[in-house]
N, C-alpha and C positions, 0 to 999 in steps of 0.2 A: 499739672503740666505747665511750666514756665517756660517763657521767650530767653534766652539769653542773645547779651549783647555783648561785642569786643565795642569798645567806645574809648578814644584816647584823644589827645589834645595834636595840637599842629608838625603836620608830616611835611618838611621841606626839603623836598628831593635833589633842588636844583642848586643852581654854584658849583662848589665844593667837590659834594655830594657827585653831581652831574657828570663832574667832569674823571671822576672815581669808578663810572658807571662806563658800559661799552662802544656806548655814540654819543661824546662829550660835543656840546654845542659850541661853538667860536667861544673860547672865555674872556674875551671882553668884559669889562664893568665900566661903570659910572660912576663909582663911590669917591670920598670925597680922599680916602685915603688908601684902598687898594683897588689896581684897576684891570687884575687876572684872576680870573675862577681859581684860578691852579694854587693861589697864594693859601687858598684857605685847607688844599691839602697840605702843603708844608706845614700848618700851623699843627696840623691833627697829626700829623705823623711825627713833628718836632714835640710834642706832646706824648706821646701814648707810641710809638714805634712806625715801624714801615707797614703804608699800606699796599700789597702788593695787585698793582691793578696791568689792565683792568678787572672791577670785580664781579661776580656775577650775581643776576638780578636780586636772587635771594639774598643775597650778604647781606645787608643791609640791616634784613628783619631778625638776622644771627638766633636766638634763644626764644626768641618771641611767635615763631612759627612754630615749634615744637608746643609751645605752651598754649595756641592758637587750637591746635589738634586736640592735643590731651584734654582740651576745656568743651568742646564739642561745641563752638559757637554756632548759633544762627546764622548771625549779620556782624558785619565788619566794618565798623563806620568810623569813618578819619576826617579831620580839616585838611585838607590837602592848601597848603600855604605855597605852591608856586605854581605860575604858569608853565603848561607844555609848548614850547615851540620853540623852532627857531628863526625868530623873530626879529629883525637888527635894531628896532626905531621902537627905543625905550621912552616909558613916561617921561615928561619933561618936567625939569623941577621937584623929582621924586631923587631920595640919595641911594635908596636900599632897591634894586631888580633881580626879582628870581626868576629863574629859569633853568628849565629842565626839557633836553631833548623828546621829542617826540620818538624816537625809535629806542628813547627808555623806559616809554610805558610799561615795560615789564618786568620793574621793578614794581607795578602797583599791582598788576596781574599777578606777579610771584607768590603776593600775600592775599588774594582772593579778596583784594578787597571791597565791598559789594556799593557802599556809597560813600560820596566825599563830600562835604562841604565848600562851598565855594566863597560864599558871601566874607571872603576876607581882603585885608591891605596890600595882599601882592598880586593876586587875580587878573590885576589890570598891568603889572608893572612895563610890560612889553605891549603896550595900548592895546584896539579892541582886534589888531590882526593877532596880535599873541591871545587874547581872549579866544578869538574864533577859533583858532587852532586847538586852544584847550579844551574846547567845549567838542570839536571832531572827532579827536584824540580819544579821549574818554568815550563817546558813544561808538567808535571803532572797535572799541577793546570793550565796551559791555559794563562799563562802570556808568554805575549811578548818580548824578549829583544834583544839588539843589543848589541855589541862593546865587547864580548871575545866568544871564540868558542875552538874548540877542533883542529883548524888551523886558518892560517891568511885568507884563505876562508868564513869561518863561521864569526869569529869574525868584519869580513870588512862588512860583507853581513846588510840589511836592517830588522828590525823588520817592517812587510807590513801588514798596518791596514788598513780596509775597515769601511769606514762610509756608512752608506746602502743613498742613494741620494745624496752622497757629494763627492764621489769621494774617494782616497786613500791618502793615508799619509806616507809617506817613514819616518823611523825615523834611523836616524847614531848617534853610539855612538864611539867618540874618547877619549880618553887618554893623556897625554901630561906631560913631566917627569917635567912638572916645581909646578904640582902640588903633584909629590912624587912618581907617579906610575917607577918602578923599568924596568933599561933598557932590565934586561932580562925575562920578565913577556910581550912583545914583541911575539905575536902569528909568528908564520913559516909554510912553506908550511907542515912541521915534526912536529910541539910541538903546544900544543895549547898554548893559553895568549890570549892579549886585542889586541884591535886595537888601536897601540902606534902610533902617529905623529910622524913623523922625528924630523920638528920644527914647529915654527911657522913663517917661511918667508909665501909671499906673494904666492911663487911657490908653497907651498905646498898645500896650500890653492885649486890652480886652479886645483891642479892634485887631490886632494881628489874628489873637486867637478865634475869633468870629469869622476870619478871612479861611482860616486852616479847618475850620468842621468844616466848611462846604466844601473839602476834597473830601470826607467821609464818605460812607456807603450810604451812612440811615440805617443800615442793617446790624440790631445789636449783636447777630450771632458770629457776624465776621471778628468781632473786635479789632478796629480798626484804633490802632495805637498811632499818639504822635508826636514827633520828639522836636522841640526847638535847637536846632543847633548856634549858638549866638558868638562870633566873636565880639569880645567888648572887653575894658579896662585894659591899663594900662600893662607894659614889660614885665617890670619889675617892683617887688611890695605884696607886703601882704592883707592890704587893708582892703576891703572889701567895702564898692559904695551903698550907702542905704538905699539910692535909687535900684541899684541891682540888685538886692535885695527883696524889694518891694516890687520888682519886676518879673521876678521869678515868681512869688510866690499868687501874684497875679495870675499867672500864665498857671501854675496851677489850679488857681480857685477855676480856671474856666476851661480846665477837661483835660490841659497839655501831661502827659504821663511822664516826660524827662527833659530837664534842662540841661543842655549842654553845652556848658561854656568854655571858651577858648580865646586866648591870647597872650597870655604873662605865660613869661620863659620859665615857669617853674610849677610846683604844684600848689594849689591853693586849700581853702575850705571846701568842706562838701556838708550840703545838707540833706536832710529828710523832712518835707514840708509832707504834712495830711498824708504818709504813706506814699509819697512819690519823692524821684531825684533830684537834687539841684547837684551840679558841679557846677561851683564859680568859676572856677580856673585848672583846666586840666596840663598844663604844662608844656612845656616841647616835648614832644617825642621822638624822630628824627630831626636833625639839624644838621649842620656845616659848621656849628659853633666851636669846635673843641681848641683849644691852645688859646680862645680869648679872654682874655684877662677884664677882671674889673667885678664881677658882680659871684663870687666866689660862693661866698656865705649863704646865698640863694640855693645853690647845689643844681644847677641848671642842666648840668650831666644825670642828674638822678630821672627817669621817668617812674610813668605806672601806665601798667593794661588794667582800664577798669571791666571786670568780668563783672555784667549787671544780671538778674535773674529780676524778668520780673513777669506779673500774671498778667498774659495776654488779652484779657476780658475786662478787669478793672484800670490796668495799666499801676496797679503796685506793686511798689518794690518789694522782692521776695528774698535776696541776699544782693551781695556783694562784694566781690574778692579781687583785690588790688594787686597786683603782679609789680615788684618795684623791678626795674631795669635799668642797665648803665650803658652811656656811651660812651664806646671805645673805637678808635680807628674808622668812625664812620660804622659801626656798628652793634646792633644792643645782645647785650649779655646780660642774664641774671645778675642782680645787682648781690653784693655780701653781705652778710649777715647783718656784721655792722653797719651799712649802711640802712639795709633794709629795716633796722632798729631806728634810725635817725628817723627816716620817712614816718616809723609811726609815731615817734614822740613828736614829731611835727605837727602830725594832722591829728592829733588827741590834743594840743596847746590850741591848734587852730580849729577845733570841733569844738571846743567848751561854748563859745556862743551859740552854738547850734543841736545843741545837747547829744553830740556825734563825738565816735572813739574808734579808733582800730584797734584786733588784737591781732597780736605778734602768734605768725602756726610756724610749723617743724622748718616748713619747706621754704620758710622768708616769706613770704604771701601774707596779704593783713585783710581782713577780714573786717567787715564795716558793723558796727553796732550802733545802735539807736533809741532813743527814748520819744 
């Protein structure tokens, strides 16, 4: 009997998106060169057609809901990459603010999604009232989240999910300033923020994972599972640091059952360290991006649902089946054949160092293989 998991890289509902959805927030910006939410539906619809809004909550997750079903997931776990609110008095000295109405929460409810990750670079981008409001929002509506809080208490502590005969699933969300997130956005036992890394040596790694068993039970029979969710590295690129490396496989040697990385606009390596997951880099998944120019050859339009199987007592990986999906109009569709061929020759180029390969099934789905 395996856990399954939906587990995808960053969901940014807001902007764009936001203002697509059916209680758009004032679209104000502060960017250096557009200063309307609405500009970045033009781009998507100058792109790819007319979106006819507004749209409803589900649209959004278009193809990926039905495949959500047909997969019989457990748990449903996302980087949620913008703040809920509406909030007027943005980070100062930040270029990029997301946001996303609070009476569009249900676009996250539409997709049952059970926990989010917090501990990333937009979280704070409407200061700590847009925090506070994200943090109401979501326990309004019954969502789960880890990695910022109202102290470094809260923010360190565990989103704790009960799968009813499978045991629990501890989920941690970290930060790490190499992906943007700001050193003083740093939760304190006084100020809220995220749960920011120091770094990413090897030490830090052991003393996180030290801090995460003492949410465990102690009871081997519950199998209490636990997943680091980390945003880190950089947009764009495919090169992967040796520290992050060495950080993951840390976090492995000392009990963690899946790494979960998140930040680059696209999809990266994935490994199999001793029978458990690393994702470096799981990509964007929803976004406001569409019609921006500049970083093409990335395929930044391409996502994946990683469908993970793994055994809820030792916490190993048992399969893995990759869902490629496209964004169009603000919404993902199964991606095409052809593309979903790219995707695997991609991550079979970028598996060679990690002795990791996808194959190509009937249905476009890539299937994760391992040595």
């Amino acid at each position: 009997m395996s856990l399954r998991l939906f587990l995808c890289g960053d969901v940014m509902t807001g902007r764009g998106i936001d203002q697509a959805l059916p209680h758009p927030v004032n679209p104000v910006l502060y960017e250096p060169y557009i200063r309307d939410a609405r500009a970045y539906v033009d781009l998507a619809e100058a792109a790819n057609g007319p979106i006819q809004r507004p749209v409803s909550f589900d649209y959004i997750w278009g193809d990926a809901l039905q495949e959500l079903e047909h997969s019989a997931v457990d748990l449903r776990i996302v980087n949620l990459e913008t703040a809920i609110t509406s909030a007027e008095t943005q980070w100062p000295d930040k270029e990029i603010h997301y946001r996303m109405h609070p009476r569009n929460i249900g676009c996250l409810t539409a997709a049952r999604i059970d926990a989010c990750a917090l501990a990333n670079n937009h979280i704070l981008d409407w200061d700590y009232n847009g925090l506070f409001e994200t943090l109401r929002t979501l326990d309004a509506a019954r969502i789960s989240h880890a990695g910022a809080g109202n102290n470094a208490n809260e923010a360190s502590t565990p989103a704790i999910l009960n799968v009813a005969g499978k045991g629990r699933v501890l989920f941690f969300s970290f930060g790490s300033t190499t992906s943007g997130v700001l050193t003083e956005w740093r939760a304190s036992d006084t100020r809220a923020g995220v749960n920011l890394l120091n770094d990413l040596s090897e030490e830090t790694a052991s003393r996180i994972a030290d801090a995460m068993r003492q949410f465990t039970s102690g009871d081997q029979q519950r199998g209490d599972l636990l997943i680091a969710s980390i945003h880190w590295g950089s947009n764009w690129g495919y090169e992967i640091q040796r520290e992050q490396i060495m950080f993951a496989h840390r976090l492995i040697d000392e009990g963690i059952a899946i790494v979960h990385g998140h930040s680059s606009h696209h999809v990266r390596a994935l490994e199999v360290f001793k029978d458990r997951l690393i994702l470096y880099g799981c990509g964007d998944f929803l976004t406001d991006y569409e019609g921006i120019s500049g970083y093409e050859r990335f395929r930044g339009d391409l996502a994946l649902m990683y469908l993970v199987d793994v055994d809820p007592q030792s916490g190993q990986l048992v399969s893995a089946r990759l869902v490629p999906m496209h964004m169009r109009r603000f919404r993902l569709e199964r991606a095409s054949a052809s593309d979903a061929k790219w995707l695997c020759n991609l991550l079979n180029e970028l598996g060679k160092p990690f002795a990791t390969q996808t194959r190509f099934s009937e249905d476009n789905s890539l299937m994760l293989e391992w040595r």
